[in-house]
C-alpha positions as a printed Julia matrix, in Angstrom:
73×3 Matrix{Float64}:
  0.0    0.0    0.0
  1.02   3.4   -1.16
  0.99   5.96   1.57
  0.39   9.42   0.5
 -1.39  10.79   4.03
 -0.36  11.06   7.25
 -4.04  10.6    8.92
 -4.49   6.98   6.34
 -1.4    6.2    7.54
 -2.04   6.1   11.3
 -5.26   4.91  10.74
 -4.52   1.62   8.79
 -1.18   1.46  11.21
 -3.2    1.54  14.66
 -5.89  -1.14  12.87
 -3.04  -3.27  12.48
 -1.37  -2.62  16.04
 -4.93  -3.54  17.72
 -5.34  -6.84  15.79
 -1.98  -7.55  16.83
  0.1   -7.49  13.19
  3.02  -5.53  15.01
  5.33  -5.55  12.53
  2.12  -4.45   9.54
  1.48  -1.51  11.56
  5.71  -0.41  12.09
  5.99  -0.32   8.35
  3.29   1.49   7.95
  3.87   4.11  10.17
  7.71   4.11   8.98
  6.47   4.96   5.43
  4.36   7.84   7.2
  7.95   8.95   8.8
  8.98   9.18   5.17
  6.52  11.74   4.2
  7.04  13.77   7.71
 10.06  12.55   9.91
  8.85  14.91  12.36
  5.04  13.91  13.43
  5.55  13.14  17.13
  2.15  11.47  16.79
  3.53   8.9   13.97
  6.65   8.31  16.6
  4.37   7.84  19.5
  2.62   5.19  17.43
  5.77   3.73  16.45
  7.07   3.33  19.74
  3.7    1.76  20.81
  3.86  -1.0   18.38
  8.01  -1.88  18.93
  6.09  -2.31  22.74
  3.61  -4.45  20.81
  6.52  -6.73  19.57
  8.23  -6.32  22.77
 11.36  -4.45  21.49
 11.82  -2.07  24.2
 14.7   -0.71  23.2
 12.98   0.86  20.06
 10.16   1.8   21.59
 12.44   4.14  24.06
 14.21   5.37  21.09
 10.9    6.31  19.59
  9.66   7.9   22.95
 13.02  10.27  23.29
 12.38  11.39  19.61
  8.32  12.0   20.98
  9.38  14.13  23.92
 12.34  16.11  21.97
  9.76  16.93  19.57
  7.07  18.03  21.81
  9.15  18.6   26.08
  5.01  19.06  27.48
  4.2   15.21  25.96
């Protein structure tokens, strides 16, 4: 799937994080990084699904990026 939009991108990336396709829903939401490296919300959702698959160490990575890009998150 071609991703051209930000808000399809997060959408079709969260549907895949809650039905459990962890890795689906990280490349998704790494092609949205691609069209805006810095959405904190796409980074957020990133971090949530490396949780998802239980790679911490991602997930913190992703987190850091969240609160340099936004100190009140």
């Amino acid at each position: 799937m071609s991703i051209t939009n930000i808000c399809e991108c997060l959408k079709q990336a969260r549907a895949y994080k809650d039905s459990g396709e962890y890795e689906l829903s990280v490349i998704q939401l790494k092609q949205g990084l691609e069209l805006n490296a810095n959405n904190e919300e796409l980074h957020l959702e990133l971090g949530r699904a490396y949780c998802g698959k239980k790679d911490y160490t991602l997930a913190i990575e992703e987190f850091s990026v969240v609160q340099k890009l936004n100190p009140s998150h």
